[in-house]
N, CA, C and O of each residue as an XYZ file, in Angstrom:
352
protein
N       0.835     -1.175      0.000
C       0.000      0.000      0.000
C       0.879      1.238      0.000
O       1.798      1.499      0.777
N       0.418      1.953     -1.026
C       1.026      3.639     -0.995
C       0.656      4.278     -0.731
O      -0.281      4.621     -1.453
N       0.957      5.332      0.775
C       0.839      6.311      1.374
C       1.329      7.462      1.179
O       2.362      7.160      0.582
N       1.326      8.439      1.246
C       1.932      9.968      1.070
C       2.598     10.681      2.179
O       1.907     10.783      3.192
N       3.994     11.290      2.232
C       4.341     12.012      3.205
C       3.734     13.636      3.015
O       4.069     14.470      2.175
N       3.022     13.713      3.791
C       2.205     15.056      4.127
C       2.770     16.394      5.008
O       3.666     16.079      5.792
N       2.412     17.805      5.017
C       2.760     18.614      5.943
C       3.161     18.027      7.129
O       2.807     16.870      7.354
N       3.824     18.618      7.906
C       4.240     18.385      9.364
C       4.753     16.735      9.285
O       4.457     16.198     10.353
N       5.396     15.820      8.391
C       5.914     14.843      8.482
C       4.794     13.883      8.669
O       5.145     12.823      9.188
N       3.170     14.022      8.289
C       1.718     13.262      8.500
C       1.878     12.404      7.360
O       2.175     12.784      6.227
N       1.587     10.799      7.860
C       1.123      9.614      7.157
C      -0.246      9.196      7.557
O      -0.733      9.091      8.683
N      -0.781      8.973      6.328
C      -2.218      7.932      6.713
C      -2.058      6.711      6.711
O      -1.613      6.085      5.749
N      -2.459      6.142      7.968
C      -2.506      4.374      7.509
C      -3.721      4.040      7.226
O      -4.774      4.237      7.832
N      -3.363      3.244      5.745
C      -4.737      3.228      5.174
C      -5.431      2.354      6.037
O      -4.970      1.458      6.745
N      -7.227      2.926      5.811
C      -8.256      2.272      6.164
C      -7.883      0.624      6.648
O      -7.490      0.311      7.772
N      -8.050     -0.064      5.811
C      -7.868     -1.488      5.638
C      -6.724     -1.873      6.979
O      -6.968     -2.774      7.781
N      -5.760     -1.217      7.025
C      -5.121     -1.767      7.970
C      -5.314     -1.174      9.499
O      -5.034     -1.786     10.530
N      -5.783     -0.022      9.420
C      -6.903      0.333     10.307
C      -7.471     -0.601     11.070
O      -7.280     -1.028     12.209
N      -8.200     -0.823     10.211
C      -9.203     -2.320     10.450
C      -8.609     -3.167     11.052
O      -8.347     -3.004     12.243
N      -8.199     -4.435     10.286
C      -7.057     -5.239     10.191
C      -6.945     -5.321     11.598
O      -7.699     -6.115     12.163
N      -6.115     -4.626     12.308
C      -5.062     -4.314     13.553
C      -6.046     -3.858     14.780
O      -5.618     -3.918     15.933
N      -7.580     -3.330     14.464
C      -8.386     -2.815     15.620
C      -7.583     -1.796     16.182
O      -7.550     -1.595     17.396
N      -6.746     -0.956     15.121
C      -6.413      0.663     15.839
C      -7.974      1.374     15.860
O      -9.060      1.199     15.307
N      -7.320      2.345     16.929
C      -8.698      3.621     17.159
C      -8.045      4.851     17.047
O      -6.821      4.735     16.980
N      -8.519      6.102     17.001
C      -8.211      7.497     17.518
C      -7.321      7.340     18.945
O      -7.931      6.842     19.891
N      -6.650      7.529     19.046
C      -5.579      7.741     20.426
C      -4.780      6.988     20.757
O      -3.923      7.306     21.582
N      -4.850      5.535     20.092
C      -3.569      4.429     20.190
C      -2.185      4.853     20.257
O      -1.804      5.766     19.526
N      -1.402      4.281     21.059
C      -0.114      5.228     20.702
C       0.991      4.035     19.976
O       1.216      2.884     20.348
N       1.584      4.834     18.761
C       2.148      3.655     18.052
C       3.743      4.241     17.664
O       3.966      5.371     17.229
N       4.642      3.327     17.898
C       5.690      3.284     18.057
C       6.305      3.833     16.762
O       5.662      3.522     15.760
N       7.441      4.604     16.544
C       8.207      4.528     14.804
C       9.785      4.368     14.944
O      10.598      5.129     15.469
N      10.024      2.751     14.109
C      11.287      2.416     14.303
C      11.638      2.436     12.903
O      10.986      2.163     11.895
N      12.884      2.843     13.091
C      14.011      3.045     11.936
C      14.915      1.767     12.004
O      15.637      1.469     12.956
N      14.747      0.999     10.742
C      15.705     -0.398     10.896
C      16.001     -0.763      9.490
O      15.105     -1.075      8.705
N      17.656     -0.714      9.069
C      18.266     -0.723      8.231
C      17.692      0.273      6.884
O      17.988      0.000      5.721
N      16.934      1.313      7.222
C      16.612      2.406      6.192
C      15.033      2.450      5.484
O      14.448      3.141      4.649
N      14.677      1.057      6.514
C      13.122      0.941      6.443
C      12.155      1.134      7.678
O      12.307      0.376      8.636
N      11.015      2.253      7.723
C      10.313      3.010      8.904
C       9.359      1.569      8.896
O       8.727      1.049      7.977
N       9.559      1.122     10.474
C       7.952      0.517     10.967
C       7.110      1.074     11.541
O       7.500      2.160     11.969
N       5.926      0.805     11.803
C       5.448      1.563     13.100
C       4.467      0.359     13.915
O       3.844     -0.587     13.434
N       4.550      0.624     14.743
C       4.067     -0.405     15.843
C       3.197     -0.710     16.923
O       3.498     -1.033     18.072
N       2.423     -0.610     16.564
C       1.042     -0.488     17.826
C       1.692     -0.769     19.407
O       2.084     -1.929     19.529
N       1.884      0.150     20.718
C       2.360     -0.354     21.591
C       0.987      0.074     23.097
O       0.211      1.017     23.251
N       1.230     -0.950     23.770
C       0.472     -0.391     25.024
C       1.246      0.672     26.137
O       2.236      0.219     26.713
N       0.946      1.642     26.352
C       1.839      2.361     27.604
C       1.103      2.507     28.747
O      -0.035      2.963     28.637
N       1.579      2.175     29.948
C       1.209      1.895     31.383
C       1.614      2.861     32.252
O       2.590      3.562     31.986
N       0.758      3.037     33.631
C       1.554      4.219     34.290
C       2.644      3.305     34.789
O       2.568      2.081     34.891
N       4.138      4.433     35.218
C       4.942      3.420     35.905
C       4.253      2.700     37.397
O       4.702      1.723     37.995
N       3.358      3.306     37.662
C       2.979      2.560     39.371
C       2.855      1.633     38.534
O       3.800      0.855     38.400
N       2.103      1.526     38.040
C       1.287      0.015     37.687
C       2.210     -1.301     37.537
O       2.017     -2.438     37.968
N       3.526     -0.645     36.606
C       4.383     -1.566     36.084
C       5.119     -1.884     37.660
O       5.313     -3.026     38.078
N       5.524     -0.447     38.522
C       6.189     -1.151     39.654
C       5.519     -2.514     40.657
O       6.096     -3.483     41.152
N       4.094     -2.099     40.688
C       3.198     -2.835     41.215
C       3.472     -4.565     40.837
O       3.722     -5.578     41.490
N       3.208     -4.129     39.034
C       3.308     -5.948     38.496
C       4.802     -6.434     39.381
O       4.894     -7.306     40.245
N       5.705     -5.689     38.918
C       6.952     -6.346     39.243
C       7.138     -6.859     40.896
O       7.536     -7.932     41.350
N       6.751     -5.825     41.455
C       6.807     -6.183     43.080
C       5.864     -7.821     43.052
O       6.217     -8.903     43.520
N       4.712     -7.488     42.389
C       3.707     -9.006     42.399
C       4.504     -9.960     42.269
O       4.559    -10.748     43.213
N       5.489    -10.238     40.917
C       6.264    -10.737     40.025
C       6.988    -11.531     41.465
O       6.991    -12.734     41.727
N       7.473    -10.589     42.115
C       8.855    -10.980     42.616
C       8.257    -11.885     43.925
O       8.952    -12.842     44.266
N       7.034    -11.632     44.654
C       6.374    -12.373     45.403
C       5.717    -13.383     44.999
O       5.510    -14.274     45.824
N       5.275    -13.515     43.818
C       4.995    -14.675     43.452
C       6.387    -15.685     43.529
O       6.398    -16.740     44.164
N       7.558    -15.148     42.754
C       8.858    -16.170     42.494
C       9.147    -16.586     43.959
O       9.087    -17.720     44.435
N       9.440    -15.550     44.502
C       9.280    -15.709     46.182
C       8.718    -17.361     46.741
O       9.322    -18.343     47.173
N       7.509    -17.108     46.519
C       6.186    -17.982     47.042
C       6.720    -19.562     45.975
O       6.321    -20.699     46.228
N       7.223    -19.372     45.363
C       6.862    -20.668     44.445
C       9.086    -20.932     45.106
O       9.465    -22.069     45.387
N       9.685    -20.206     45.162
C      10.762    -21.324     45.717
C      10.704    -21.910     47.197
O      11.446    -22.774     47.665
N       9.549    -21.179     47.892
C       9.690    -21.497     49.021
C       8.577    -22.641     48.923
O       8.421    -23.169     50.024
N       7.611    -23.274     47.749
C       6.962    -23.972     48.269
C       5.551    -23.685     48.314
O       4.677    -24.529     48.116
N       5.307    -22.183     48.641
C       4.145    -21.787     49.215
C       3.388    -21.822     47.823
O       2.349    -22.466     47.967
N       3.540    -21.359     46.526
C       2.820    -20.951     45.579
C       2.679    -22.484     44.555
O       3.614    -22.979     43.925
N       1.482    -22.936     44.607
C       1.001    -23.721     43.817
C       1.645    -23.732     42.205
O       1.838    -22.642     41.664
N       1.998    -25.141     41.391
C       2.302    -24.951     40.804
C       2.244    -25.915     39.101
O       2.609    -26.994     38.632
N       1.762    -25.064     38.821
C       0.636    -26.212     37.531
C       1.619    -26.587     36.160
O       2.482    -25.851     35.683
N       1.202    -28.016     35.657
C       2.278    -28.184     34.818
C       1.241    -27.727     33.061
O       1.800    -27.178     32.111
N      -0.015    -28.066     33.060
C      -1.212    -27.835     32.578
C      -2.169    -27.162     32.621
O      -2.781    -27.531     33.623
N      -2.866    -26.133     31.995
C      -3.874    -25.197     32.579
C      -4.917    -26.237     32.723
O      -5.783    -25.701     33.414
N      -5.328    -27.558     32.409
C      -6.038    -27.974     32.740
C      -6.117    -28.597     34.503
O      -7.045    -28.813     35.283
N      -4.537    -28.727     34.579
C      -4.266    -28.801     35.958
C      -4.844    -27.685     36.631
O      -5.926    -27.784     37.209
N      -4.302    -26.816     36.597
C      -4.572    -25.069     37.039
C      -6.634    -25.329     37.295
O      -7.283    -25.241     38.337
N      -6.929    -25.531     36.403
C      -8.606    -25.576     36.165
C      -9.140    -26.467     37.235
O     -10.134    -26.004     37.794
N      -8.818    -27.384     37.572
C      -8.732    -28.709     38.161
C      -8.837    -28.385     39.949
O      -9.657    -28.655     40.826
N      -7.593    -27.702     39.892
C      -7.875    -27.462     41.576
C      -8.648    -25.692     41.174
O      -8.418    -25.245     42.298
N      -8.911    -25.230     40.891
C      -9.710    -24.203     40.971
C     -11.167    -24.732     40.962
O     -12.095    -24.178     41.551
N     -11.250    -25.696     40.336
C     -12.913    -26.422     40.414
C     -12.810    -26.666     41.460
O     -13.926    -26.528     41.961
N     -11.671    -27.165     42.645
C     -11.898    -28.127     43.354
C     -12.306    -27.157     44.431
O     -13.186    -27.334     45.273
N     -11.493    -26.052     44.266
C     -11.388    -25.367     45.258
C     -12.745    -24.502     46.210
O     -13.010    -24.358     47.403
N     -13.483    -23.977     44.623
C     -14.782    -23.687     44.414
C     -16.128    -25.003     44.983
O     -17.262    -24.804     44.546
N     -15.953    -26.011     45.734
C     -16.846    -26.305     46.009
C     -16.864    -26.759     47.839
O     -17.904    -27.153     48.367
């Protein structure tokens, strides 16, 4: 597909890939320069709490699972299995 470089350095991505990808108005999308060809890249951005938050989780979970404490499934059907069980 051929696009046009416009005032102020503006590209359209056509319709179709629009679509395609489920972009909206306000997505924020990445532009990488790699070997003399532009990508651009649909990315999610998070507040940093949030990300510190996951990681602190992260690290209590690893925590929990060398010591034993954190359950540990080889199968999500396993995983499913004691969650049914657990639920009754």
């Amino acid at each position: 597909m051929i696009t046009e470089l416009r005032k102020k350095s503006q590209v359209t991505i056509p319709k179709e890939l629009v679509v395609k990808l489920g972009l909206k108005e306000g997505d924020k999308l990445e532009v990488i320069e790699q070997n003399g060809a532009i990508q651009i890249v649909p990315v999610a951005v998070y507040p940093k709490k949030y990300l510190e938050d996951l990681k602190e989780e992260i690290g209590n979970i690893k925590a929990r699972m060398r010591s034993g404490e954190q359950p540990m499934f080889d199968t999500v059907d396993e995983l499913f299995a004691e969650l049914d069980g657990n639920d009754r």
